[in-house]
C-alpha positions in Angstrom: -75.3 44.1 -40.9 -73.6 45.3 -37.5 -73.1 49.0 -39.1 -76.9 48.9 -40.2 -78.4 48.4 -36.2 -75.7 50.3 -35.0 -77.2 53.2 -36.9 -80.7 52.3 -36.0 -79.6 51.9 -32.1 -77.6 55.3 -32.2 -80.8 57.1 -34.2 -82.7 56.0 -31.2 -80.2 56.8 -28.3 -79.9 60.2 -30.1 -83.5 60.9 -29.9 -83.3 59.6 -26.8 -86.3 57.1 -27.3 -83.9 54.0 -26.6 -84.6 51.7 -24.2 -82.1 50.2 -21.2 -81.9 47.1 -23.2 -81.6 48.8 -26.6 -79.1 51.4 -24.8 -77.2 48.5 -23.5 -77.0 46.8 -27.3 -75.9 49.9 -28.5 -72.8 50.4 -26.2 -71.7 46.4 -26.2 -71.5 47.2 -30.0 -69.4 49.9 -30.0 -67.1 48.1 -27.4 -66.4 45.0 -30.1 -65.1 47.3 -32.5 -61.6 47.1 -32.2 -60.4 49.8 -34.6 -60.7 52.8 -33.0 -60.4 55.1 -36.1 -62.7 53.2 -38.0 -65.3 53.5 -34.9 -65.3 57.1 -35.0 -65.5 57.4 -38.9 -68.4 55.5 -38.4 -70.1 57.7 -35.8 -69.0 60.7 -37.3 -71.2 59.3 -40.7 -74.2 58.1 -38.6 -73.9 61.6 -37.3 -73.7 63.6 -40.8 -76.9 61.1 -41.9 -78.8 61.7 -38.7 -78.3 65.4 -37.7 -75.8 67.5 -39.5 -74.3 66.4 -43.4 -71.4 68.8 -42.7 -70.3 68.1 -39.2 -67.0 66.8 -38.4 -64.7 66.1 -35.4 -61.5 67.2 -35.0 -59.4 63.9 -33.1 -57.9 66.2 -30.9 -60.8 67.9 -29.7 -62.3 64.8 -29.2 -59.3 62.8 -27.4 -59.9 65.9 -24.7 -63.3 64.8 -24.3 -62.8 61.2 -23.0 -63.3 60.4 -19.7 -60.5 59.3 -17.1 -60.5 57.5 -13.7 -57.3 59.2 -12.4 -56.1 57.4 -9.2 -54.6 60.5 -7.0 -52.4 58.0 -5.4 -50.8 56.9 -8.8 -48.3 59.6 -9.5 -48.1 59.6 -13.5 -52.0 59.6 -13.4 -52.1 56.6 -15.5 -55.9 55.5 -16.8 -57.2 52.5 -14.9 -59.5 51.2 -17.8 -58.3 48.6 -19.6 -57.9 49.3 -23.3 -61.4 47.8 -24.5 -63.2 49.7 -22.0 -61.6 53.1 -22.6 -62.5 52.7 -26.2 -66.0 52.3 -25.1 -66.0 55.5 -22.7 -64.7 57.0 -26.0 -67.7 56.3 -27.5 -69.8 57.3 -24.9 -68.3 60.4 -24.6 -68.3 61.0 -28.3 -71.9 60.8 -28.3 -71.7 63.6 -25.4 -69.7 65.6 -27.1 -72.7 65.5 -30.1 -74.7 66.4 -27.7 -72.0 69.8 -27.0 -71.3 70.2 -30.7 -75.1 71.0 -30.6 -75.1 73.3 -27.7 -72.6 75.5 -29.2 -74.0 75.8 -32.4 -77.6 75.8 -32.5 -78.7 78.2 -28.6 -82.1 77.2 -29.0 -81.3 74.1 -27.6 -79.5 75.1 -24.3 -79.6 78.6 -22.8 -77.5 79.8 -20.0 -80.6 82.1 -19.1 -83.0 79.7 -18.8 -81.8 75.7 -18.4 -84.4 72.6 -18.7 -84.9 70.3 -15.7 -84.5 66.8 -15.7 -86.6 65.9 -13.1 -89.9 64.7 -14.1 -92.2 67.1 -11.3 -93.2 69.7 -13.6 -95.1 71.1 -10.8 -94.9 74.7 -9.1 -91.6 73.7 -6.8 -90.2 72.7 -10.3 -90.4 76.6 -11.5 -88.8 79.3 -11.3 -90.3 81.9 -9.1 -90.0 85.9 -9.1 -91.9 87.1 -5.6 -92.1 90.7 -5.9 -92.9 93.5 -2.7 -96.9 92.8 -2.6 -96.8 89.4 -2.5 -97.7 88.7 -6.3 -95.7 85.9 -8.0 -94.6 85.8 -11.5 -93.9 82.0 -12.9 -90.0 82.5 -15.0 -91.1 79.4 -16.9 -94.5 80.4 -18.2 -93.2 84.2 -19.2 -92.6 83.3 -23.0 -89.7 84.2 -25.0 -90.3 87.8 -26.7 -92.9 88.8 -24.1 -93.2 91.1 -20.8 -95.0 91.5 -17.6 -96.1 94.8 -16.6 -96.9 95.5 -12.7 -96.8 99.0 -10.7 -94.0 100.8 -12.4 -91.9 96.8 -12.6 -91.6 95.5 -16.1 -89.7 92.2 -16.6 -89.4 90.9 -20.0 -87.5 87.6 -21.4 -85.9 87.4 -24.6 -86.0 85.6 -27.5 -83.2 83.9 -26.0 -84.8 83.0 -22.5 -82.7 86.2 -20.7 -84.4 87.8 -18.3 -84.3 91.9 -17.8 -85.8 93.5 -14.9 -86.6 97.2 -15.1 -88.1 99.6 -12.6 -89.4 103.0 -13.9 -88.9 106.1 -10.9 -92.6 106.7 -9.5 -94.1 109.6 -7.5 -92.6 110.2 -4.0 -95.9 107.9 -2.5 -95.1 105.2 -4.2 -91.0 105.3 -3.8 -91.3 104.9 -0.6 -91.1 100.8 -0.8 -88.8 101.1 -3.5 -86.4 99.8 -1.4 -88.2 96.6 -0.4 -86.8 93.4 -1.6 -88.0 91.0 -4.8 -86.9 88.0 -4.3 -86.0 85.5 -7.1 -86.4 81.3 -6.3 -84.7 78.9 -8.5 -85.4 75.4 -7.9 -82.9 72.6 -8.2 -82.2 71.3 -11.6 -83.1 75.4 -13.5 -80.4 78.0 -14.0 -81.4 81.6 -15.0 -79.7 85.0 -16.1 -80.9 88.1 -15.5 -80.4 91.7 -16.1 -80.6 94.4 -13.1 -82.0 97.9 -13.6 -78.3 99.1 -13.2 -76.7 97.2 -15.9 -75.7 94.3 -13.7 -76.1 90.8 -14.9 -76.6 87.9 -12.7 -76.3 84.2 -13.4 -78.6 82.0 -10.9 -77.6 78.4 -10.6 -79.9 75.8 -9.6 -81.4 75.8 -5.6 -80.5 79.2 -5.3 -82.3 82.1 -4.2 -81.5 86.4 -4.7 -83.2 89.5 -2.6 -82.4 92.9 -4.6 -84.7 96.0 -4.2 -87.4 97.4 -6.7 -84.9 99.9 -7.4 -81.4 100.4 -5.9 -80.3 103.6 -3.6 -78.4 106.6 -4.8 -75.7 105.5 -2.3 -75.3 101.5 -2.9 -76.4 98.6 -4.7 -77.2 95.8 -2.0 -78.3 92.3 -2.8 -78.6 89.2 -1.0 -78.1 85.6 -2.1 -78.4 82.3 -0.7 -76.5 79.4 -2.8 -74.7 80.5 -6.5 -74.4 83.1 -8.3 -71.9 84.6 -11.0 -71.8 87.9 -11.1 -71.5 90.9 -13.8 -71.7 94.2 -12.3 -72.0 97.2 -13.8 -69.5 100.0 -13.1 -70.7 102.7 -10.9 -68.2 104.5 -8.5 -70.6 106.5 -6.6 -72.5 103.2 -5.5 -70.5 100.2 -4.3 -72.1 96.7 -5.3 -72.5 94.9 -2.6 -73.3 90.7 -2.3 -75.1 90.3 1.2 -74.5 86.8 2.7 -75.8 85.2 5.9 -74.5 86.2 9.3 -72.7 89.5 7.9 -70.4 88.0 5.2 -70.7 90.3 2.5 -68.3 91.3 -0.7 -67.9 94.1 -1.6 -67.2 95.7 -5.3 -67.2 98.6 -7.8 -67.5 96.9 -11.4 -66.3 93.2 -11.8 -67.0 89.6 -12.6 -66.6 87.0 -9.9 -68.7 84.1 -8.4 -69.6 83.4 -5.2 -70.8 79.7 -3.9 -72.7 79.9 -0.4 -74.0 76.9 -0.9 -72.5 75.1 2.2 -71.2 76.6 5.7 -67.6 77.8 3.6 -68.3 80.5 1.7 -66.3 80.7 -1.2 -65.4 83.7 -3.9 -63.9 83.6 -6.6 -63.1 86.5 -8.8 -62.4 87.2 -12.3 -61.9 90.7 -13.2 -62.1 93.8 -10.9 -61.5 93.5 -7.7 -63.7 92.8 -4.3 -63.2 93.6 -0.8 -64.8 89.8 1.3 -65.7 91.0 4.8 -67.3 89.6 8.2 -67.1 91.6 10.9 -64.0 93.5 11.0 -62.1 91.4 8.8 -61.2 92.4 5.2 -59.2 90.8 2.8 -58.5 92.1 -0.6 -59.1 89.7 -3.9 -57.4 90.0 -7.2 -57.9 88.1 -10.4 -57.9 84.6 -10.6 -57.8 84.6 -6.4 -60.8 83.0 -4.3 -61.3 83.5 -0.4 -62.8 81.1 1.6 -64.8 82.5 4.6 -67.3 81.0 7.2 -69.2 83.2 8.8 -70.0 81.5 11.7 -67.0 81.4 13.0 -65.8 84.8 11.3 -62.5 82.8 9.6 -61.4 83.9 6.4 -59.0 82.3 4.6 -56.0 84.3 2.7 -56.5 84.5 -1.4 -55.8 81.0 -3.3 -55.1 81.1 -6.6 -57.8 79.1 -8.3 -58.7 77.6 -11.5 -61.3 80.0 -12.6 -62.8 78.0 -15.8 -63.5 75.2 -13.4 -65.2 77.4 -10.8 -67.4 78.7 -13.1 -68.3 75.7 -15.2 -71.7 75.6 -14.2 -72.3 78.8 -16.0 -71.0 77.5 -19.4 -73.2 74.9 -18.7 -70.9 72.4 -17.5 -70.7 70.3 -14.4 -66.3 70.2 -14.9 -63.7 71.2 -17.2 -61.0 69.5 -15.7 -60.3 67.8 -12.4 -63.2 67.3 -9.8 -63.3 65.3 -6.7 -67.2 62.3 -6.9 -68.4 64.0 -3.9 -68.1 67.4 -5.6 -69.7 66.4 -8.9 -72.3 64.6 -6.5 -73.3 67.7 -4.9 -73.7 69.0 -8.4 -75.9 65.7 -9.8 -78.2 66.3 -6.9 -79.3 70.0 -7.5 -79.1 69.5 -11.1 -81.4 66.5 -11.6 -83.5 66.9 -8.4 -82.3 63.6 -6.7 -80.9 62.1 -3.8 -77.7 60.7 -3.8 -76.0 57.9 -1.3 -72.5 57.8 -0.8 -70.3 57.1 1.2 -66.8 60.0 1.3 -64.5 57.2 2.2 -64.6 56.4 -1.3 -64.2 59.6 -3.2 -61.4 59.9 -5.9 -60.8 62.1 -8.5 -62.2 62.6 -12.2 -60.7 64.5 -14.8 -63.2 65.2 -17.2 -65.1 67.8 -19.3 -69.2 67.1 -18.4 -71.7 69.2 -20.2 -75.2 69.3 -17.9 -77.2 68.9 -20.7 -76.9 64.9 -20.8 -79.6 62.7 -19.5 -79.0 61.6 -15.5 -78.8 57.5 -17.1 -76.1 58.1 -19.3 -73.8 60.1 -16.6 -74.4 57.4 -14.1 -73.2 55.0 -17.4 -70.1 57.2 -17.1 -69.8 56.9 -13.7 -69.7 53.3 -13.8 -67.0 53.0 -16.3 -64.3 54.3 -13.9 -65.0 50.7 -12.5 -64.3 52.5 -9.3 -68.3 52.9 -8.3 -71.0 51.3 -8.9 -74.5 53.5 -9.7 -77.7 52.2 -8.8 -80.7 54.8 -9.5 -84.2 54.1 -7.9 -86.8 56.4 -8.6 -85.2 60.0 -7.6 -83.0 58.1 -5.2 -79.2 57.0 -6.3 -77.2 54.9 -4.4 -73.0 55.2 -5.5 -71.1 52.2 -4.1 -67.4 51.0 -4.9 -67.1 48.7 -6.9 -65.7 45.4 -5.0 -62.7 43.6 -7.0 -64.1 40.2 -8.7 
């Protein structure tokens, strides 16, 4: 009888038409079973009915999928759950991982190039926006998959698999002239977007970001200019330098490379990949290699010397992840609020840190039911406002 709503709740909470009280059923009935193998057997069936007759998990794949509360001040990092609860967060987390499973196997349902919001304003803030020269704008969201806009010598198509491609065709001398004036790309918060340069450089846009780059680049450089994240893929060229303009003369410098930079905040941080880059303000320069990130603040021209950096966990958000491993509340709170368009309350004083591996492609609900089983905080969401508290001892 239990197995039989269990598979009616999880149909629902897969389909996402469950309701708090139906959602709250379903995870009080996964916490009472006590077997932990059995529990996943089950799940794993529900699953093979529901979705996939095929699928199965592998345990350890899915044992590095559960969610931790790791107490920094504890030194063998020991779980604070106690055992029913971390059987629950297994659950939970199994059900996330369904949710991954279906991200790596079937693209049509997430794409790096173009990611769905989860805020509910659908209106034009909600879109992303390419601004070209004259004014005109061109809605990213309304451009459908297979098709291309056309304008003065600009074409920019998307592909089948939401990617966008900008291309910009050499005109008379007349109209040349503004070929160095600047488009200008918008992403909102809770969108992500990729896109192809005329040079062969690929850019991935994460959410509340915005990049400058001209119709068409010089015969001497490659300048662009971006305000919050971006990865980047750039296209080797040795007679023209790829350079990343930031604000107040920060600006990195490459030839052909991958790296990220985040200037999000007032510390500007790069990380990079492959290649190398030259970071610069003023007339300080220092030198990045692989796996190395710089911090620098332009305001006050400091630049840090190279860290060596987990890479995979600075670039998350472009595999469509908000961590891989270890990450501080306040940093995955900075993440929630550009992601899911809302406004967060919390007070620092309580931060700690999370080891976990979160996809972005899970509903804002069932995170903040994450959240609160680290029984360290306490989420309360009120329309797009969320209030984090810790949790006070009973």
């Amino acid at each position: 009888m239990r197995n039989t709503r269990l598979g009616e709740l999880f149909t629902k909470y897969f389909d996402k038409t469950a309701t708090d009280t139906e959602r709250t059923e379903f995870f009080n009935l996964l916490s009472k079973e006590k077997d932990e193998e059995r529990l996943l057997d089950l799940l794993q069936n529900l699953y093979k009915g529901h979705q996939d007759p095929t699928f199965s998990f592998e345990r350890p794949a899915l044992k590095e999928r559960i969610l931790f509360a790791i107490d920094k001040e504890e030194k063998k990092k020991q779980p604070i759950f106690k055992l029913a609860t971390v059987r629950w967060v297994a659950a939970a987390l199994l059900l996330v991982g369904f949710s991954l499973y279906l991200l790596q196997s079937k693209n049509s349902l997430f794409s790096l190039s173009e990611s769905g919001t989860y805020a509910e304003d659908n209106s034009l803030s909600q879109q992303g926006v390419l601004t070209l020269v004259d004014g005109s704008r061109i809605l990213l969201d309304t451009l459908q998959a297979g098709s291309s806009v056309k304008k003065e010598g600009m074409t920019l198509s998307k592909s089948k698999e939401g990617h966008l491609t900008y291309h910009f065709e050499t005109l008379p001398s007349s109209t040349m002239a503004n070929s160095q004036k600047l488009n200008t790309i918008t992403v909102p918060r809770g969108k992500q977007y990729q896109i192809h340069l005329n040079d062969g450089t690929s850019i991935w846009l994460n959410a509340e970001s915005q990049l400058r780059f001209p119709q068409l680049f010089s015969q001497n450089s490659r300048d662009v200019f971006l305000e919050g994240e971006g990865y980047f893929d750039v296209a080797k060229d040795s007679n023209r330098p790829f350079n990343v303009q930031l604000r107040e003369g920060l600006q990195v410098k490459v030839l052909g490379t991958q790296f990220n930079v985040d200037a999000y905040n007032k510390d500007i941080m790069t990380t990079l990949l492959q290649g190398e880059v030259m970071v610069s303000v003023g007339r300080k320069e220092v030198r990045l290699r692989p796996g190395q990130q710089i911090i620098a603040n332009p305001d006050t021209r400091v630049i840090s010397s190279p860290l060596k950096i987990d890479t995979e966990q600075v670039i998350a958000w472009k595999d469509g992840f908000f961590s891989k491993s270890d990450i501080l509340l306040s940093e995955l709170i900075e993440q929630i609020q550009r992601w899911y368009d809302v406004e967060i309350i919390f007070d620092k004083e309580n931060d700690f840190e999370l080891a976990a591996k979160i996809p972005r492609n899970i509903p804002l609900q069932d995170l903040l039911d994450l959240l609160n089983m680290t029984k360290r905080v306490t989420c309360k969401l009120d329309g797009k406002t969320i209030k984090i508290e810790k949790t006070m001892p009973k």
